[in-house]
C-alpha positions in Angstrom: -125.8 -95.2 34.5 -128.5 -97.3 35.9 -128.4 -100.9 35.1 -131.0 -103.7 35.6 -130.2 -107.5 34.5 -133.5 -109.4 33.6 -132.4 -113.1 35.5 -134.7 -116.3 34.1 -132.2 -118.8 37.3 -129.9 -118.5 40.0 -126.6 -119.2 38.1 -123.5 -117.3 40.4 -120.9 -117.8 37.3 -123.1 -115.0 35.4 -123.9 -112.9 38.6 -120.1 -112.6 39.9 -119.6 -110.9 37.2 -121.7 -108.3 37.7 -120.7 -104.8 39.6 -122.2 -104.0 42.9 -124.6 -101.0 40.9 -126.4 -103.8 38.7 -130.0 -104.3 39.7 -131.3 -107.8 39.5 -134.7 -109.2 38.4 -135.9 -112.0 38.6 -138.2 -112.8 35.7 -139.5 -116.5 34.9 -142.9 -116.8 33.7 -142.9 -120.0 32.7 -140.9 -121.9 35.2 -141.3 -120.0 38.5 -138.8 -121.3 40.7 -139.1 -120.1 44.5 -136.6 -121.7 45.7 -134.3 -119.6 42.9 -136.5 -116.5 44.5 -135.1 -117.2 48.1 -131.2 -118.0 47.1 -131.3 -115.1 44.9 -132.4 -112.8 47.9 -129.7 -114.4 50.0 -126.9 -114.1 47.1 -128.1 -110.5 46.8 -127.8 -110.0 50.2 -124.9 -111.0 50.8 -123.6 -109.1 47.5 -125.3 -106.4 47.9 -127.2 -106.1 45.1 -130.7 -105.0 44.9 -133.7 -107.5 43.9 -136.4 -107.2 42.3 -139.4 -110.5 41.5 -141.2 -109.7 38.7 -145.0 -109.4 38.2 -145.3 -111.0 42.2 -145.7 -107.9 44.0 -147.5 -109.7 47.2 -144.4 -112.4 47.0 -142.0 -109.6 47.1 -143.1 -107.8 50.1 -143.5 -111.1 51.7 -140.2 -112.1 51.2 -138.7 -108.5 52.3 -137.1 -107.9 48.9 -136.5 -104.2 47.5 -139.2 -104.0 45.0 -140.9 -105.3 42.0 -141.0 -105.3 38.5 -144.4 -105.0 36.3 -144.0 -105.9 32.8 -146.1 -104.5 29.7 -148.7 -107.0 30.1 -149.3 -106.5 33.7 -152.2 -103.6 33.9 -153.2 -104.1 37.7 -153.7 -101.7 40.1 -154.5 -103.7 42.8 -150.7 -103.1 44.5 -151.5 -99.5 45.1 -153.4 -100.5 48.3 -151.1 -102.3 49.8 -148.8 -101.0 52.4 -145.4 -101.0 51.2 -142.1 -100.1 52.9 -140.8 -96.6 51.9 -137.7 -98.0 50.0 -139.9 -100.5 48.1 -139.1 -100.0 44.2 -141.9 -100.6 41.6 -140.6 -100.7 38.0 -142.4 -101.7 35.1 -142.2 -101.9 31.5 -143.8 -100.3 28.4 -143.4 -100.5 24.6 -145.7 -97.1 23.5 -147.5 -93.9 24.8 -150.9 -95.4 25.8 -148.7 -98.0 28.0 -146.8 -95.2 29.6 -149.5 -94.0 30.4 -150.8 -97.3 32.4 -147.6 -97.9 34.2 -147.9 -94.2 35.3 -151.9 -95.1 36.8 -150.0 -98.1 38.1 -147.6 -95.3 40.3 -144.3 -96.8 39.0 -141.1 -95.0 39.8 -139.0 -96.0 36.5 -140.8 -97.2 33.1 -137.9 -99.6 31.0 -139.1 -98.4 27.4 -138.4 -101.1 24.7 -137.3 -102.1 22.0 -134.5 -99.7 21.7 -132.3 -101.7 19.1 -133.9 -105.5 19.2 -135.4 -105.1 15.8 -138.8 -107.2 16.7 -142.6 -105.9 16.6 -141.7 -103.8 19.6 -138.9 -101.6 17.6 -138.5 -98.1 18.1 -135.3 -97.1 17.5 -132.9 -93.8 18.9 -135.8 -91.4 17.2 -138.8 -92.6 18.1 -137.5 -93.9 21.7 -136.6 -90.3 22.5 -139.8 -89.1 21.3 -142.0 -91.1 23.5 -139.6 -90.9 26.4 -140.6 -87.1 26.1 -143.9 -87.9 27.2 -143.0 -89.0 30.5 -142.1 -87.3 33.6 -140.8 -90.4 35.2 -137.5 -92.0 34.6 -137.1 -93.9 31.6 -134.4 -97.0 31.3 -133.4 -98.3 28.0 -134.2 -101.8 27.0 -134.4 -104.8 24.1 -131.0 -105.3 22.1 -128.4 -103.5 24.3 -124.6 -104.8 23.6 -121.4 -103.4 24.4 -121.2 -102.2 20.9 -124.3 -100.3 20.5 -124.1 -98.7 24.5 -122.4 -95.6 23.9 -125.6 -94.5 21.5 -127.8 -94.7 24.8 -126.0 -91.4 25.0 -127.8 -89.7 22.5 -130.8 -89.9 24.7 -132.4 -88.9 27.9 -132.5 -92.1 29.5 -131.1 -93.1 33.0 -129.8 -96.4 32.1 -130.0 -99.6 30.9 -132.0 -103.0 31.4 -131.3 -106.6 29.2 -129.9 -110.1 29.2 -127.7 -110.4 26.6 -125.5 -106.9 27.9 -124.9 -108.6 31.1 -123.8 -111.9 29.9 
């Protein structure tokens, strides 16, 4: 199972404890560090962890880093003409059909479809998740509420694994 672990700092305590198939992104909005952006591409490195910078797609094939993240919010489509290297990830998120269907004009490879469990204004639930996952060909990851206890029920649908904060830490 696929698993991505949403990162707001670079803090090595939390991401020593991760295993080698984790997937990290990098997403602070409100206090973008890029200092954090270049130690967590060295740690990664050195790791070997793939890393992803979230809604900085220009920064992130700048800085040589495996891909980028585009969250709900993001509805751009200028990325699609740049040149980008062949191994170069784009991810992005989506809480409903009609955003699906953006991230997939937006050429993602992955869509993280929320809020699985989190009960917030995003909810879906096991139903209604698998029912809009249906209307995707691409792959979906699971995300919003995801704990050790509720994991196993990611089973009862057709996603390829599993994004969050709170799972990792």
């Amino acid at each position: 199972m696929l698993k991505y672990y949403f990162i707001n700092k670079f803090d090595t305590i939390l991401l020593d404890k991760q295993d080698k198939d984790t997937i990290l992104i990098y997403r602070n909005y409100i206090n973008f560090n890029l200092n954090d952006v270049i130690k967590l591409k060295t740690y990664s490195k050195r790791k070997n962890f793939k890393f992803l910078l979230s809604n900085h797609i220009k920064l992130a094939l700048k800085l040589k880093l495996d891909g980028a993240y585009l969250p709900s919010f993001n509805r751009d489509t200028k990325h699609l003409s740049y040149s980008k290297p062949k191994k170069f990830m784009i991810i992005g998120s989506a809480h409903n059909h009609k955003e699906i269907k953006i991230k997939e004009k937006q050429k993602v490879q992955t869509i993280f479809l929320s809020s699985i469990f989190k009960k917030n204004k995003n909810y879906l639930g096991l139903n209604k998740f698998k029912l809009i996952s249906k209307n995707s060909k691409k792959s979906i990851i699971a995300l919003g509420g995801i704990n050790k206890g509720n994991v196993k029920s990611l089973k009862l649908t057709n996603c390829l694994g599993l994004a969050g904060i709170s799972y990792f830490e």
